[in-house]
N, C-alpha and C positions, 0 to 999 in steps of 0.2 A: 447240328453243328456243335452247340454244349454238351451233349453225349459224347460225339465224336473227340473235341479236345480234353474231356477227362479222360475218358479210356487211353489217351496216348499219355495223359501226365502222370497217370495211377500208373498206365505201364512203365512209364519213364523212373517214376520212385521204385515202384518195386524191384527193377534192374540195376540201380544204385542201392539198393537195402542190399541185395546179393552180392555186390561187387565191395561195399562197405564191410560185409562179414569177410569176404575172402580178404581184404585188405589188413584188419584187424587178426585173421589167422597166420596172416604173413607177418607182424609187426610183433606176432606173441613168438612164431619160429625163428626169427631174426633174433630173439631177443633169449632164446634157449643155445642158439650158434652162437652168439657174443657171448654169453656167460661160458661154453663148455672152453672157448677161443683162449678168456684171457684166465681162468681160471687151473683149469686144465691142463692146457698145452702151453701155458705161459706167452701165447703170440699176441700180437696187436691189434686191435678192431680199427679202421679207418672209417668206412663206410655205412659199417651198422648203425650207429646211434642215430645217424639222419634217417635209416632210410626207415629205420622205428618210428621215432617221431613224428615226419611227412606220413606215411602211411595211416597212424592213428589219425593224426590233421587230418588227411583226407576221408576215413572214414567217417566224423565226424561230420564233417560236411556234406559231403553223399550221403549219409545214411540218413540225414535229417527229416526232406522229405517221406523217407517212407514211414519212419516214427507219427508221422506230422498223420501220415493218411489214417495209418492203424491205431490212430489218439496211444501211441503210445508211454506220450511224456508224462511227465509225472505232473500231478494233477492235485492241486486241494480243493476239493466239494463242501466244504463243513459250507460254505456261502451259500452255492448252488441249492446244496439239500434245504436249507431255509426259505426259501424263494419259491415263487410257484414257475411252471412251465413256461409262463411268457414270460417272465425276470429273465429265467435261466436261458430262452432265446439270443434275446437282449445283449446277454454279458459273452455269449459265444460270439454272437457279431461281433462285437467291440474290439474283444480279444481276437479273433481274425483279422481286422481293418486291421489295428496296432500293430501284430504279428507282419502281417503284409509291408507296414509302412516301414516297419525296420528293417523289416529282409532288401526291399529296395533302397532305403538307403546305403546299408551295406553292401547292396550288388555294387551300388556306383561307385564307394569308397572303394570295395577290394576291387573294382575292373581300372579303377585309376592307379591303383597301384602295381597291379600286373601291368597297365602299361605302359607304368615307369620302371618296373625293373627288366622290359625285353627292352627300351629303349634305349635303358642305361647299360644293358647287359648284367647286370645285378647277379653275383653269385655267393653263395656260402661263404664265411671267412675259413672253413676248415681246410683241410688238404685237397678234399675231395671236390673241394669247391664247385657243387652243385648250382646250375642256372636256375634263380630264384623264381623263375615263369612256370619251371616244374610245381613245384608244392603249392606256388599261388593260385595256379590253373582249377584244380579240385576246387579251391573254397569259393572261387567268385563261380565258377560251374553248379556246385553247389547251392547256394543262395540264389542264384535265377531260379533252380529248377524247387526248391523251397517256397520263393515266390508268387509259381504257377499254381505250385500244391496249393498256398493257402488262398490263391485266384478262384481255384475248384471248389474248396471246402466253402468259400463263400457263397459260390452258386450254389449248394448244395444247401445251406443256411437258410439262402434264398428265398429258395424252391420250399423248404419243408415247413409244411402247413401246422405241425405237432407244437 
């Protein structure tokens, strides 16, 4: 059964780590059409600058777990390397529980929030006036599946006798 639900949450970050690069190549092309748009041809951007911003938002949020899996984040050891093997155990738990308990808090904050703005109807002040349940949707998506990562990384913690 704990095999089975890592293997679906690793798969699960790893298909948001893809879909977060594709998201951040689209937010880097959006952002070479807005500059040739108003620079160039002298015309007006309506659309662009959100759909930059959301998209970077979202990739961040999606891309998180899979950072999370492949210990990608940035990391200070000067403590670790001082410490022996069961110190450094120790302070990975800790920092997973922690990790974990923010991420669930924030799951609850951002899903109250998404579901105050499908309930309010909540949109962009801009022209384009975007339904805020779009961009919100990624981050509390996001932080569940961030959640489960660092659920796994803890069995994993668990389990490793080292």
């Amino acid at each position: 059964m704990s095999q089975t639900f890592t293997h679906w949450v690793e798969r699960l970050s790893r298909a948001c780590g893809v879909l977060a690069a594709l998201l951040l190549t689209f937010a880097m092309l959006v952002v070479c059409q807005m500059i040739l748009m108003r620079y160039v041809f002298r015309a007006p951007t309506i659309w662009q600058t959100e759909a930059v911003v959301f998209g970077a938002t979202a990739a961040i949020f999606l891309g998180a777990p899979y950072v999370l899996m492949t210990k990608g984040h940035v990391g200070v050891e000067f403590i670790q390397m001082l410490v022996g093997a069961r110190a450094r155990r120790w302070m990975d738990r800790v920092g997973a529980w922690l990790g974990l308990t923010f991420c669930l808090l924030m799951t609850a904050a951002t899903g109250l929030h998404l579901f105050e703005a499908l309930e309010g109807g909540w949109t962009t002040p801009s022209v384009a006036a975007v339904p805020l349940w779009m961009p919100l949707a990624p981050v509390v998506f996001g932080f569940v599946l961030l959640s489960l990562q660092y659920v796994v990384e803890i069995m994993k913690l668990s389990g490793d006798p080292s």
